[in-house]
mmCIF entry with sequence, helices, sheets and N, C-alpha, C, O atoms, coordinates in Angstrom:
data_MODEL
# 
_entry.id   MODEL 
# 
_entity.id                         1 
_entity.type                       polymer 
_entity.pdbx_number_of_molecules   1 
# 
_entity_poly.entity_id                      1 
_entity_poly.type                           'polypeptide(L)' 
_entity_poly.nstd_linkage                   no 
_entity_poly.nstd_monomer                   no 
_entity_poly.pdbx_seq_one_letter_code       
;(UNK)(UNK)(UNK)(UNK)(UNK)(UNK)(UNK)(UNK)(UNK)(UNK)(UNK)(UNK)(UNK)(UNK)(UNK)(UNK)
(UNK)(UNK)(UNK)(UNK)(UNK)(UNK)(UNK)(UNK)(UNK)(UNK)(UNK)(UNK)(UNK)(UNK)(UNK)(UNK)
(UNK)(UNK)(UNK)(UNK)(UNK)(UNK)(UNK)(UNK)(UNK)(UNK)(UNK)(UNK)(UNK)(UNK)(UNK)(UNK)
(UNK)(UNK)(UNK)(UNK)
;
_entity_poly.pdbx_seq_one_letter_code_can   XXXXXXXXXXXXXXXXXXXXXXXXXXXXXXXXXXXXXXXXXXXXXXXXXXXX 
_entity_poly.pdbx_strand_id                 A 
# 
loop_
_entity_poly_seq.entity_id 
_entity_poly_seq.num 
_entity_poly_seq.mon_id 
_entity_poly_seq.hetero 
1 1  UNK n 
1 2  UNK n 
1 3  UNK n 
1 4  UNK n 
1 5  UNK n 
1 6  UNK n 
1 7  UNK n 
1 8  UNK n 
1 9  UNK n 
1 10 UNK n 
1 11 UNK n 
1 12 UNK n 
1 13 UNK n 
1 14 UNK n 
1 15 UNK n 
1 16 UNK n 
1 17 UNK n 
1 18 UNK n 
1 19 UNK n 
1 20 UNK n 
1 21 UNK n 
1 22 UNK n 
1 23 UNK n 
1 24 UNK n 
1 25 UNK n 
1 26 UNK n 
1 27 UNK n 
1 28 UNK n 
1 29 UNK n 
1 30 UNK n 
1 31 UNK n 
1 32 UNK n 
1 33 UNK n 
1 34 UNK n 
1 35 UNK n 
1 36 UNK n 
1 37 UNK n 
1 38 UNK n 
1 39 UNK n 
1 40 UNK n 
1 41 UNK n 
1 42 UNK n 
1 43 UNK n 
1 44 UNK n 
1 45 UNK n 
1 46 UNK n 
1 47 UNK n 
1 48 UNK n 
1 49 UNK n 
1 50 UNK n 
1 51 UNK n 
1 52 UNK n 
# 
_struct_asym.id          A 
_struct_asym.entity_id   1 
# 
loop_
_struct_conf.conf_type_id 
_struct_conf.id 
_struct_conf.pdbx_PDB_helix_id 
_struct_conf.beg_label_comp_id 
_struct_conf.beg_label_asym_id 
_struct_conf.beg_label_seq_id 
_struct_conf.pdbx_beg_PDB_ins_code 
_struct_conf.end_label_comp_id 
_struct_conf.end_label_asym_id 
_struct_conf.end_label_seq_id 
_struct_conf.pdbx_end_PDB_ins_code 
_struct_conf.beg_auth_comp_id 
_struct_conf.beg_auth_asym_id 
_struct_conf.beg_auth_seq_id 
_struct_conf.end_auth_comp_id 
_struct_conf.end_auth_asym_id 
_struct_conf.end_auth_seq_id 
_struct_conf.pdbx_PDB_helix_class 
_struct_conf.details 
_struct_conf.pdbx_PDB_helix_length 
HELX_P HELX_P1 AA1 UNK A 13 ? UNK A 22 ? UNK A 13 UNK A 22 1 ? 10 
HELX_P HELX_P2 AA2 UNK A 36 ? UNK A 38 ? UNK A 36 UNK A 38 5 ? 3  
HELX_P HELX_P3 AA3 UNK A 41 ? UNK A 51 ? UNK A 41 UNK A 51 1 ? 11 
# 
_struct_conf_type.id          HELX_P 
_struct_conf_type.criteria    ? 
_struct_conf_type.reference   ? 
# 
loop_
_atom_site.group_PDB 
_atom_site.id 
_atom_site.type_symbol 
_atom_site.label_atom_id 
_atom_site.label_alt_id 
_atom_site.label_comp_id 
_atom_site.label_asym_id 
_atom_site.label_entity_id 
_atom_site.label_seq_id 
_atom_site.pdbx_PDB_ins_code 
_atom_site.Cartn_x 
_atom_site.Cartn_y 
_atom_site.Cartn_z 
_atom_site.occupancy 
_atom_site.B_iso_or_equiv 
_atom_site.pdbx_formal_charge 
_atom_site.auth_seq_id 
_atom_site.auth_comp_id 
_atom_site.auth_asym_id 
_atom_site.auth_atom_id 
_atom_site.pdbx_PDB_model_num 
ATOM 1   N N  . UNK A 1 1  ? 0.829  -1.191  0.000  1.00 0.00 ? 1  UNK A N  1 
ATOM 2   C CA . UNK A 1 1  ? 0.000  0.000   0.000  1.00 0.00 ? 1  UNK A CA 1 
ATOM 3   C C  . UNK A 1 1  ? 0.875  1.258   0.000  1.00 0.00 ? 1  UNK A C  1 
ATOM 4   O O  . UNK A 1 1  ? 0.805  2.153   -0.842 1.00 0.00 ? 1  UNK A O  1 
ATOM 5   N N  . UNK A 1 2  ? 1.665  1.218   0.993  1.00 0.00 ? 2  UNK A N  1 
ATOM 6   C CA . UNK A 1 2  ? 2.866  2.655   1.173  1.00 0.00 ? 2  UNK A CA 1 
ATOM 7   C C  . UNK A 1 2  ? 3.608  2.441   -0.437 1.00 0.00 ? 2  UNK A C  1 
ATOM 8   O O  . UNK A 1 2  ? 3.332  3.342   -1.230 1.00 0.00 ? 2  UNK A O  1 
ATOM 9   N N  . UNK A 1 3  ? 4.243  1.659   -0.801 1.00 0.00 ? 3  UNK A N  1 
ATOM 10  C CA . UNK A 1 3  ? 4.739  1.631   -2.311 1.00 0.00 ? 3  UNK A CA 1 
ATOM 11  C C  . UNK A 1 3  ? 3.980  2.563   -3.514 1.00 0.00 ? 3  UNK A C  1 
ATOM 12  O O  . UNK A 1 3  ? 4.529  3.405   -4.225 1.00 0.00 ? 3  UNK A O  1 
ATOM 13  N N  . UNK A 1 4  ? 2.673  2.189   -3.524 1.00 0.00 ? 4  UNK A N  1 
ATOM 14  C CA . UNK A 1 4  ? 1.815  2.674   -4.439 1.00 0.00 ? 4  UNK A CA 1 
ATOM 15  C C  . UNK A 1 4  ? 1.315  4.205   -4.487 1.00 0.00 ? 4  UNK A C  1 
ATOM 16  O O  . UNK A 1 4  ? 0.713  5.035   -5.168 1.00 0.00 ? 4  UNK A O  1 
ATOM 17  N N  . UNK A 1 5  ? 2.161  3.927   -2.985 1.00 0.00 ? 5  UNK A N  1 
ATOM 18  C CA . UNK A 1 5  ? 1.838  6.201   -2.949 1.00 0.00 ? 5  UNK A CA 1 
ATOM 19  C C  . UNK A 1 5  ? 3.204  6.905   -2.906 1.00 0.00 ? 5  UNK A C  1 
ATOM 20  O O  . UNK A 1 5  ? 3.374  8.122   -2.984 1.00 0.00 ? 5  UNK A O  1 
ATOM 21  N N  . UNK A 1 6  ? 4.231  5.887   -2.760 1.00 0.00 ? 6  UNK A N  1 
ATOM 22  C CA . UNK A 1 6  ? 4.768  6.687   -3.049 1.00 0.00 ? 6  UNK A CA 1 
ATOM 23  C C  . UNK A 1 6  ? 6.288  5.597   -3.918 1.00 0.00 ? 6  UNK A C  1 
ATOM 24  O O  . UNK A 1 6  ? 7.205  4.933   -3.433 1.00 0.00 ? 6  UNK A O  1 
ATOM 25  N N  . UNK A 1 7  ? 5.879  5.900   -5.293 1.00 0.00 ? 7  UNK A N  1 
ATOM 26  C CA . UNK A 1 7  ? 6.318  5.346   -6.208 1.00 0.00 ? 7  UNK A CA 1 
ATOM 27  C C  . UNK A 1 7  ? 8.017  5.669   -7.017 1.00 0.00 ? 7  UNK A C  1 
ATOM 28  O O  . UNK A 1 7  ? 8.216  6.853   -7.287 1.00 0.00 ? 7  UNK A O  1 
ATOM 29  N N  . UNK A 1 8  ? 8.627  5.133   -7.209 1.00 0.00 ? 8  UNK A N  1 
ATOM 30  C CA . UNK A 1 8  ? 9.768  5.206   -7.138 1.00 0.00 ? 8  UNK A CA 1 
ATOM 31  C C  . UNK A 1 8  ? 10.904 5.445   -5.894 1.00 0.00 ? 8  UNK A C  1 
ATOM 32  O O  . UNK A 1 8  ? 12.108 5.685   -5.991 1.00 0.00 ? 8  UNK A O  1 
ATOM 33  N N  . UNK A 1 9  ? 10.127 5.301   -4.797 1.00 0.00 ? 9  UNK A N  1 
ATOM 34  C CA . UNK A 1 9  ? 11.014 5.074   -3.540 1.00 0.00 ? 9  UNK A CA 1 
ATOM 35  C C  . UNK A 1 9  ? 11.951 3.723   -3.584 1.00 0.00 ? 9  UNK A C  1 
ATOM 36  O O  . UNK A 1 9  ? 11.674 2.617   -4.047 1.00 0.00 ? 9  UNK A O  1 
ATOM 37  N N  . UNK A 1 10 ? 12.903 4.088   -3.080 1.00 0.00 ? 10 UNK A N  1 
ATOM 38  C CA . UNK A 1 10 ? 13.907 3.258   -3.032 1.00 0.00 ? 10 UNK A CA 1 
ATOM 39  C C  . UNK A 1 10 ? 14.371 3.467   -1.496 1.00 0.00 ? 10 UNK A C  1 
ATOM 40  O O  . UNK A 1 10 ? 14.715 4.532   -0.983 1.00 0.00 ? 10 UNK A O  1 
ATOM 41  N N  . UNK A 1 11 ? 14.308 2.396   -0.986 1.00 0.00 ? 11 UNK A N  1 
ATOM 42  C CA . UNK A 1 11 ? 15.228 2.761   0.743  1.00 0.00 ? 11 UNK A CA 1 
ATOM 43  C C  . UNK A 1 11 ? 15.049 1.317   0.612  1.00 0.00 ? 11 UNK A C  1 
ATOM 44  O O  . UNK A 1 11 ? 14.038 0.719   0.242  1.00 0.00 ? 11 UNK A O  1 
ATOM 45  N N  . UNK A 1 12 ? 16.464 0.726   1.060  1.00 0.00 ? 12 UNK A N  1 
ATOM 46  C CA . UNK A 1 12 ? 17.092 -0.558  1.627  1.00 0.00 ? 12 UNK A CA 1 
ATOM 47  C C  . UNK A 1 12 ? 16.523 -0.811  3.217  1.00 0.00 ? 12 UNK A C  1 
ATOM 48  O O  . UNK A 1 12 ? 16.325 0.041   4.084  1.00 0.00 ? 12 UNK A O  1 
ATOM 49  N N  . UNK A 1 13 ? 16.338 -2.248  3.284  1.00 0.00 ? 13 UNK A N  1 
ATOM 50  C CA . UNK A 1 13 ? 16.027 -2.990  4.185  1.00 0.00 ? 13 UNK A CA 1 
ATOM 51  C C  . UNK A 1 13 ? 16.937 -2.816  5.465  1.00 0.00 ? 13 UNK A C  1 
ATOM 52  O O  . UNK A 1 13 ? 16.301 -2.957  6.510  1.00 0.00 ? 13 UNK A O  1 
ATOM 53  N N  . UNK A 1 14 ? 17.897 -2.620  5.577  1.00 0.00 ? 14 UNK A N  1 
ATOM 54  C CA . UNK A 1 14 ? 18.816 -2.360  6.784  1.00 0.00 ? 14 UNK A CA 1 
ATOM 55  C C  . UNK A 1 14 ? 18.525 -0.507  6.850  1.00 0.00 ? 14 UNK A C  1 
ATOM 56  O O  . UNK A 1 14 ? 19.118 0.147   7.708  1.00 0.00 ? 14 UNK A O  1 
ATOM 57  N N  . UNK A 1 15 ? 17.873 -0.042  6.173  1.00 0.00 ? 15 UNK A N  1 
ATOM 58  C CA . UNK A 1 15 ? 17.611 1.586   7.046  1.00 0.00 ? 15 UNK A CA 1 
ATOM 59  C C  . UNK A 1 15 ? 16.465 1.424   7.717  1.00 0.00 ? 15 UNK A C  1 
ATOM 60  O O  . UNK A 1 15 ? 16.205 2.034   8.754  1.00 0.00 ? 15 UNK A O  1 
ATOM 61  N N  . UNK A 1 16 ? 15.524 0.388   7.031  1.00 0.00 ? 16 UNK A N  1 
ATOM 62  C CA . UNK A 1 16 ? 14.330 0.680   7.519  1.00 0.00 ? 16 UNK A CA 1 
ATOM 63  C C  . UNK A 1 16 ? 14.513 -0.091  9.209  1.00 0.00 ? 16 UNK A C  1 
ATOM 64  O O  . UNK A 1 16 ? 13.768 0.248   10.129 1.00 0.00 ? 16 UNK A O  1 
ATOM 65  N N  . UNK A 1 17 ? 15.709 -1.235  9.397  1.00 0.00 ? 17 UNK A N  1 
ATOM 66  C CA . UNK A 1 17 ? 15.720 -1.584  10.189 1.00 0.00 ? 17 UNK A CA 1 
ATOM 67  C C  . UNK A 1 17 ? 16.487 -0.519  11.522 1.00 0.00 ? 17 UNK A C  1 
ATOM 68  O O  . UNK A 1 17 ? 16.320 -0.516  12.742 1.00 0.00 ? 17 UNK A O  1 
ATOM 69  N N  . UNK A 1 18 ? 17.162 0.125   10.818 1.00 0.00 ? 18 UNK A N  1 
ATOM 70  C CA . UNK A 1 18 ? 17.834 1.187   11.453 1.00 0.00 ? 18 UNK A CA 1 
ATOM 71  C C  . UNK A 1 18 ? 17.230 2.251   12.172 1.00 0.00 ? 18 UNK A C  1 
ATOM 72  O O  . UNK A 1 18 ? 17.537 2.671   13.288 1.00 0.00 ? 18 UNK A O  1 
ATOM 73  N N  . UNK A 1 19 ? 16.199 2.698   11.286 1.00 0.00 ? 19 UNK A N  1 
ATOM 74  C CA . UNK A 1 19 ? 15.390 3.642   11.988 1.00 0.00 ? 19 UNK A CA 1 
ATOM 75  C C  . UNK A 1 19 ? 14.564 3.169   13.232 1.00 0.00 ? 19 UNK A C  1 
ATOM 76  O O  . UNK A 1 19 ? 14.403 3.733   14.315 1.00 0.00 ? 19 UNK A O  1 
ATOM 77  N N  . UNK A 1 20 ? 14.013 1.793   12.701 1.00 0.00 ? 20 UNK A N  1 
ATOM 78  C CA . UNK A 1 20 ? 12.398 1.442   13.660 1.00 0.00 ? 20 UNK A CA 1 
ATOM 79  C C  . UNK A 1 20 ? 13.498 0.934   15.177 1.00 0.00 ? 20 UNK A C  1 
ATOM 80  O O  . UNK A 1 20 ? 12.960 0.891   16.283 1.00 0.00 ? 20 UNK A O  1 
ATOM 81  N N  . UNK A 1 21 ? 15.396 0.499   14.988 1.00 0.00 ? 21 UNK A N  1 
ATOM 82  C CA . UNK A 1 21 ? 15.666 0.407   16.102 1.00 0.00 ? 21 UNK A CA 1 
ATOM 83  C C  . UNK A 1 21 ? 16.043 1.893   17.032 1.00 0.00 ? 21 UNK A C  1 
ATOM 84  O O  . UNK A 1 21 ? 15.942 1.929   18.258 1.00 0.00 ? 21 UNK A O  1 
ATOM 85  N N  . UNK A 1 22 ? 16.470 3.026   16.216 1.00 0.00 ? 22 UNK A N  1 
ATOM 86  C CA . UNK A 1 22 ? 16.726 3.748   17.021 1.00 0.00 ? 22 UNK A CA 1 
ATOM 87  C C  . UNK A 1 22 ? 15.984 4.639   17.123 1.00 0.00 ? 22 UNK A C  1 
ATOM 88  O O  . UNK A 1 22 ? 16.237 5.382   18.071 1.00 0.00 ? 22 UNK A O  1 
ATOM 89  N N  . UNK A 1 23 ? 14.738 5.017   16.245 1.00 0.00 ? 23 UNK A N  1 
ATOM 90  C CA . UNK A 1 23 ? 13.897 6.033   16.438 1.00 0.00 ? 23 UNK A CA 1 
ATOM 91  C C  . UNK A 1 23 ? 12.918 5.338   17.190 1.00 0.00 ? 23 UNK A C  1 
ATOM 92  O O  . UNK A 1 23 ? 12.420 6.014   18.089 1.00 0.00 ? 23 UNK A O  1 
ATOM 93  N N  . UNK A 1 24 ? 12.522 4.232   17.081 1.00 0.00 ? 24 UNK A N  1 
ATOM 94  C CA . UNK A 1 24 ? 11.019 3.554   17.632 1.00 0.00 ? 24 UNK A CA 1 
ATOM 95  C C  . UNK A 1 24 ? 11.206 2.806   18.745 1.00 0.00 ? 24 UNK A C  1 
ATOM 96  O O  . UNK A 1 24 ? 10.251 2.521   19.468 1.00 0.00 ? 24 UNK A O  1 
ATOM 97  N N  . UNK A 1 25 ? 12.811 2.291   19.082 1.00 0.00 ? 25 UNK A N  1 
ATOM 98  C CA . UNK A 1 25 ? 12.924 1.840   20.169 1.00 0.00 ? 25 UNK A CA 1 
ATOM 99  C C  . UNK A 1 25 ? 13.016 0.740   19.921 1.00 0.00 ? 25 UNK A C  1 
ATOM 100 O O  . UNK A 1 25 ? 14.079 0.337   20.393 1.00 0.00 ? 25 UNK A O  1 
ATOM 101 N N  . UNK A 1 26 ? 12.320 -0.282  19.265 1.00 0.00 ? 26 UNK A N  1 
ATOM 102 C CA . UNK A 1 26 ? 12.131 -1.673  18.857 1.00 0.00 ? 26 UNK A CA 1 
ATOM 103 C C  . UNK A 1 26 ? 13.066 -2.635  19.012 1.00 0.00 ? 26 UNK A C  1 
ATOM 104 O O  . UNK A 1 26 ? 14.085 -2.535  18.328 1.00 0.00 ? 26 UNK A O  1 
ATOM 105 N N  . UNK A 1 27 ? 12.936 -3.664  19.852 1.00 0.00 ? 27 UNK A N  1 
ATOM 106 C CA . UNK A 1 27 ? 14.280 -4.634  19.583 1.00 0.00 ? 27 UNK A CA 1 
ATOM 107 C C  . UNK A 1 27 ? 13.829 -5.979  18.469 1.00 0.00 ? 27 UNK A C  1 
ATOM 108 O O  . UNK A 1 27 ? 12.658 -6.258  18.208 1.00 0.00 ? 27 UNK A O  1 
ATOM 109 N N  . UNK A 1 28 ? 14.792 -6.559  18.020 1.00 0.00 ? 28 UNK A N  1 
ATOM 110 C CA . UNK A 1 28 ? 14.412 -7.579  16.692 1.00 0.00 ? 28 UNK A CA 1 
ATOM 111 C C  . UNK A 1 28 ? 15.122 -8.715  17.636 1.00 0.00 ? 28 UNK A C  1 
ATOM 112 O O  . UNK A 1 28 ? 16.108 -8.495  18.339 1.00 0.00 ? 28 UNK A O  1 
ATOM 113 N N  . UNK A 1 29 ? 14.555 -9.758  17.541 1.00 0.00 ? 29 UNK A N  1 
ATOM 114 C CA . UNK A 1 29 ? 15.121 -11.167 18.456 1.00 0.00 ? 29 UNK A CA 1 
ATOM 115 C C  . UNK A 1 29 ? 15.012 -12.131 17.038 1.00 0.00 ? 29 UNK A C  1 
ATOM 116 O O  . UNK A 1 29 ? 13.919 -12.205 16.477 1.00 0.00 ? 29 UNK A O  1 
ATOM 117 N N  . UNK A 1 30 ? 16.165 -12.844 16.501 1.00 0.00 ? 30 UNK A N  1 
ATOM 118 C CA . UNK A 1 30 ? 16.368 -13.519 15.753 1.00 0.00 ? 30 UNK A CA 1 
ATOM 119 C C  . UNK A 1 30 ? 16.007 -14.898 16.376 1.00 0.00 ? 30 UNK A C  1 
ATOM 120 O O  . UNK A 1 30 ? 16.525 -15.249 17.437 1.00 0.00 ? 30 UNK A O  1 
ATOM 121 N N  . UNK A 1 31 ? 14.784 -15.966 15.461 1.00 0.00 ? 31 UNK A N  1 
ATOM 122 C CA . UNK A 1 31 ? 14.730 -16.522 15.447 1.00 0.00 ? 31 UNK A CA 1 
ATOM 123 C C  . UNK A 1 31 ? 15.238 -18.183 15.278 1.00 0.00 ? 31 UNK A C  1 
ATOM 124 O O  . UNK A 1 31 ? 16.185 -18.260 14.495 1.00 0.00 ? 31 UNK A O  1 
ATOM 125 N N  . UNK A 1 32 ? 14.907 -19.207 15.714 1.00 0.00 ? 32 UNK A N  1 
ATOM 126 C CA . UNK A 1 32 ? 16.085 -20.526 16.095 1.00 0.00 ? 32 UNK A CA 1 
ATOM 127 C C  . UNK A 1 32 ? 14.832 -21.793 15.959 1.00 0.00 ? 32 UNK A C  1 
ATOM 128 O O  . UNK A 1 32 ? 13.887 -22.029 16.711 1.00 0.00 ? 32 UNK A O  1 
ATOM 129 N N  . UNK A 1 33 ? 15.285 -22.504 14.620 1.00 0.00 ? 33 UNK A N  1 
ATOM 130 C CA . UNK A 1 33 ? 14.290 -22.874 14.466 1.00 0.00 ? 33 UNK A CA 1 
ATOM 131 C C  . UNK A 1 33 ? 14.969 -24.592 15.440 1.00 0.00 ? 33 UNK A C  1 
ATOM 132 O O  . UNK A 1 33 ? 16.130 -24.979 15.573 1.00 0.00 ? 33 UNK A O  1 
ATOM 133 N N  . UNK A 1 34 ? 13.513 -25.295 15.987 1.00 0.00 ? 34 UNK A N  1 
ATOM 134 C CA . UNK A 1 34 ? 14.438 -26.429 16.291 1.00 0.00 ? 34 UNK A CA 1 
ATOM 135 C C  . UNK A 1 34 ? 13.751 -27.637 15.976 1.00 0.00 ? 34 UNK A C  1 
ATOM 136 O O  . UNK A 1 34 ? 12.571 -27.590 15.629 1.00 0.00 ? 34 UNK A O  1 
ATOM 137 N N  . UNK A 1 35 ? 14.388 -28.744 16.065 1.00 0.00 ? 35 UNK A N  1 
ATOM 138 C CA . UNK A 1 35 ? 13.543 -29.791 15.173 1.00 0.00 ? 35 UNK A CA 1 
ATOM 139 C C  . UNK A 1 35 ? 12.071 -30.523 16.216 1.00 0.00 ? 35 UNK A C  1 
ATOM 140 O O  . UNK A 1 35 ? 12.131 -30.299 17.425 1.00 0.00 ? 35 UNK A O  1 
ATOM 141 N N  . UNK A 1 36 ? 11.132 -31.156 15.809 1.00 0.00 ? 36 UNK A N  1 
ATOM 142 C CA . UNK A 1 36 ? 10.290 -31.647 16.690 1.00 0.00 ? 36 UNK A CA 1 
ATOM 143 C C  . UNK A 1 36 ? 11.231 -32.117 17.702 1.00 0.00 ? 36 UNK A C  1 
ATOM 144 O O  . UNK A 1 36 ? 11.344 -31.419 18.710 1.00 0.00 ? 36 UNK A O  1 
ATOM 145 N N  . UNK A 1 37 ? 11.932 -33.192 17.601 1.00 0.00 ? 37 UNK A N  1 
ATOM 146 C CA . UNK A 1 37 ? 12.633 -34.306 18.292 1.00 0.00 ? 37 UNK A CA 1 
ATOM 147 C C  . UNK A 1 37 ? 13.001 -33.509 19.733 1.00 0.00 ? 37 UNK A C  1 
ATOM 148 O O  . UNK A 1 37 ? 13.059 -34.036 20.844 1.00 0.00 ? 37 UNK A O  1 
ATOM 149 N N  . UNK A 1 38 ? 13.164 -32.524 19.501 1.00 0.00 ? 38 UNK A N  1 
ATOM 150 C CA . UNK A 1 38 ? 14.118 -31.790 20.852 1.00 0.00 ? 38 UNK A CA 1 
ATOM 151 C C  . UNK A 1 38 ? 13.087 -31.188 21.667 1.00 0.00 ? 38 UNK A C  1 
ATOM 152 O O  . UNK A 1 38 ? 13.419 -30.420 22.569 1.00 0.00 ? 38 UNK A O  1 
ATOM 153 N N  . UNK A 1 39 ? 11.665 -31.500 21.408 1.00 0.00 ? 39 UNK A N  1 
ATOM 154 C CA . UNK A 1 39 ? 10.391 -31.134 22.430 1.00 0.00 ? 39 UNK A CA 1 
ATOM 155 C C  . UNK A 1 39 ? 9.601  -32.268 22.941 1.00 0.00 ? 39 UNK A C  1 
ATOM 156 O O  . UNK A 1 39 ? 8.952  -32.207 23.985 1.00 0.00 ? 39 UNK A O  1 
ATOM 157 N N  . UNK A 1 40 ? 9.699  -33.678 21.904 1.00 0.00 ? 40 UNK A N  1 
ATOM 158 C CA . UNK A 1 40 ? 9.574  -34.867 22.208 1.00 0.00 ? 40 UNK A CA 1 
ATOM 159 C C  . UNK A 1 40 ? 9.664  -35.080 23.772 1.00 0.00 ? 40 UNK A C  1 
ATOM 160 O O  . UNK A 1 40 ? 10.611 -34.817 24.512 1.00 0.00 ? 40 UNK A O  1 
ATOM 161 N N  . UNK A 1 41 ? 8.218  -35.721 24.137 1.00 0.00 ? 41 UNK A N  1 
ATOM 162 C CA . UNK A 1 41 ? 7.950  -36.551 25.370 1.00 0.00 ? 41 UNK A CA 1 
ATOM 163 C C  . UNK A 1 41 ? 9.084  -37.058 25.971 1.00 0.00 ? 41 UNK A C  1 
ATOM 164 O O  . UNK A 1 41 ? 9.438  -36.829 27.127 1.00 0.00 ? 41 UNK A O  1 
ATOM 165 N N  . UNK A 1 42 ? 9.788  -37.927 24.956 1.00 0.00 ? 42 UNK A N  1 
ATOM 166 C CA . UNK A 1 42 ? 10.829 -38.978 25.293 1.00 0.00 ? 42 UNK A CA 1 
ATOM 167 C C  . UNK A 1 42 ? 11.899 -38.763 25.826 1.00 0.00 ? 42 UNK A C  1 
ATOM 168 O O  . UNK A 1 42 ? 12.460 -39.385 26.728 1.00 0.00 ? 42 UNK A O  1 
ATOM 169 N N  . UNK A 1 43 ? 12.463 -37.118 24.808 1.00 0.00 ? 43 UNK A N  1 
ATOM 170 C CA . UNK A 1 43 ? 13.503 -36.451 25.029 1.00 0.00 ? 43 UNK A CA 1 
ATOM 171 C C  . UNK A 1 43 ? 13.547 -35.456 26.386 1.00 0.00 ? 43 UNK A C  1 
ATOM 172 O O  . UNK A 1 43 ? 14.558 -35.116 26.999 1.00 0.00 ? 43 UNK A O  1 
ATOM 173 N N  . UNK A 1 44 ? 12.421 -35.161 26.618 1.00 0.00 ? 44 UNK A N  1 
ATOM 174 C CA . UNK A 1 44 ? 12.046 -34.575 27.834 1.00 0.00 ? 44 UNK A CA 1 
ATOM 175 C C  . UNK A 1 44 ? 12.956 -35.137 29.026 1.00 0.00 ? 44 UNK A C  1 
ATOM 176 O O  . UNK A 1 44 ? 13.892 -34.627 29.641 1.00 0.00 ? 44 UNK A O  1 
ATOM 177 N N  . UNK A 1 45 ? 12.231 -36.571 29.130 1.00 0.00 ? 45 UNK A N  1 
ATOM 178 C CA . UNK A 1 45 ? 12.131 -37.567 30.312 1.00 0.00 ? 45 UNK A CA 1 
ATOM 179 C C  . UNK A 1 45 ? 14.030 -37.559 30.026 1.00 0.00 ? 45 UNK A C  1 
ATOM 180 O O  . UNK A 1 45 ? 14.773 -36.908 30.760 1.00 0.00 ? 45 UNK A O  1 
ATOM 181 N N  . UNK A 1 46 ? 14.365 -38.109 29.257 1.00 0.00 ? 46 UNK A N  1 
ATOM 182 C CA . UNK A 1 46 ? 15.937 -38.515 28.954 1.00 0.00 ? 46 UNK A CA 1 
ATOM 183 C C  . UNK A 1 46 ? 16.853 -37.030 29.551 1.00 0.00 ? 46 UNK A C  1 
ATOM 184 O O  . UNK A 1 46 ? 17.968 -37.300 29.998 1.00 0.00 ? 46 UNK A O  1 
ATOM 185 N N  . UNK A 1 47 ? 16.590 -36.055 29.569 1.00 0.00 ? 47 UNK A N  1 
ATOM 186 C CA . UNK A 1 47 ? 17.183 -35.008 30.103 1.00 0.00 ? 47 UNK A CA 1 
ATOM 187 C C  . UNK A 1 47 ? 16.801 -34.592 31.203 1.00 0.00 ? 47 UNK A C  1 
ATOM 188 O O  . UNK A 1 47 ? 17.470 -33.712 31.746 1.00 0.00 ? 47 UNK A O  1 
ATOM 189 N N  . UNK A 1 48 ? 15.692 -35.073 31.805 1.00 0.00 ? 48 UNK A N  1 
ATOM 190 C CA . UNK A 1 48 ? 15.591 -34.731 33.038 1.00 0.00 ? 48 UNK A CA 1 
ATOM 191 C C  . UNK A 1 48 ? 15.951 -35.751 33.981 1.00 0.00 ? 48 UNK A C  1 
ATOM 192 O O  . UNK A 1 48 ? 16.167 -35.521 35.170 1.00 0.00 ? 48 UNK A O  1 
ATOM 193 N N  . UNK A 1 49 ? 16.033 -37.258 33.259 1.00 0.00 ? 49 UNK A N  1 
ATOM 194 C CA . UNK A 1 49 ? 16.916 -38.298 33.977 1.00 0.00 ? 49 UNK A CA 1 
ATOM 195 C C  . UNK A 1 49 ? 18.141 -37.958 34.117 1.00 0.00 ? 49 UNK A C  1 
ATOM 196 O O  . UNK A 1 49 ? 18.716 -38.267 35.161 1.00 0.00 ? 49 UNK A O  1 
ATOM 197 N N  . UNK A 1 50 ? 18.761 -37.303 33.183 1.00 0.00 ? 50 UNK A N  1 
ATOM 198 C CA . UNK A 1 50 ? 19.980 -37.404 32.838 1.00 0.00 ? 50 UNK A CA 1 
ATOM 199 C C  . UNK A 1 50 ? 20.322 -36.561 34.337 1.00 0.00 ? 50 UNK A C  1 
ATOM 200 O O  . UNK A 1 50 ? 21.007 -37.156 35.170 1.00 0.00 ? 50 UNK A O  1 
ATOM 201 N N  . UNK A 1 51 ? 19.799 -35.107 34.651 1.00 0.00 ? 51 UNK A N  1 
ATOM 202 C CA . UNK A 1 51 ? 19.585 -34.390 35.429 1.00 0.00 ? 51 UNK A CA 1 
ATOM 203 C C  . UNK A 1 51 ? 19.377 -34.660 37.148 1.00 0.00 ? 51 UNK A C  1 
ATOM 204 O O  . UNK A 1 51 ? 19.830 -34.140 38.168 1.00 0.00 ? 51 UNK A O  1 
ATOM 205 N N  . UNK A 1 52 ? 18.712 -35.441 36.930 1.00 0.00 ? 52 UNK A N  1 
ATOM 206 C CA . UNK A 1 52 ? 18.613 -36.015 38.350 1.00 0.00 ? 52 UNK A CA 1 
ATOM 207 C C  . UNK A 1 52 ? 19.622 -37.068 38.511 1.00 0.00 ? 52 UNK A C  1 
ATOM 208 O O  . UNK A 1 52 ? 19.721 -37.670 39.580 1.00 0.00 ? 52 UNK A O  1 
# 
């Protein structure tokens, strides 16, 4: 929608990130993707045995 009004803008992805951190305050938390297996029931129990 913002594109279409204002047309031939050009601004890169690292300003826009630049601004919204230091003008808006905003923090960005990079995501961690992890596989099922490591939330698994099984795997649970096995690390909290391991633990005790």
């Amino acid at each position: 929608m913002l594109t279409s009004k204002f047309e031939g803008l050009d601004i890169k992805k690292s300003r826009v990130h630049e601004y919204m951190k230091n003008e808006c305050n905003l923090a960005f938390k990079q995501t961690t993707l992890w596989s099922e297996a490591r939330m698994s029931s099984s795997t649970i129990k096995k690390r909290y045995n391991w633990v005790v």
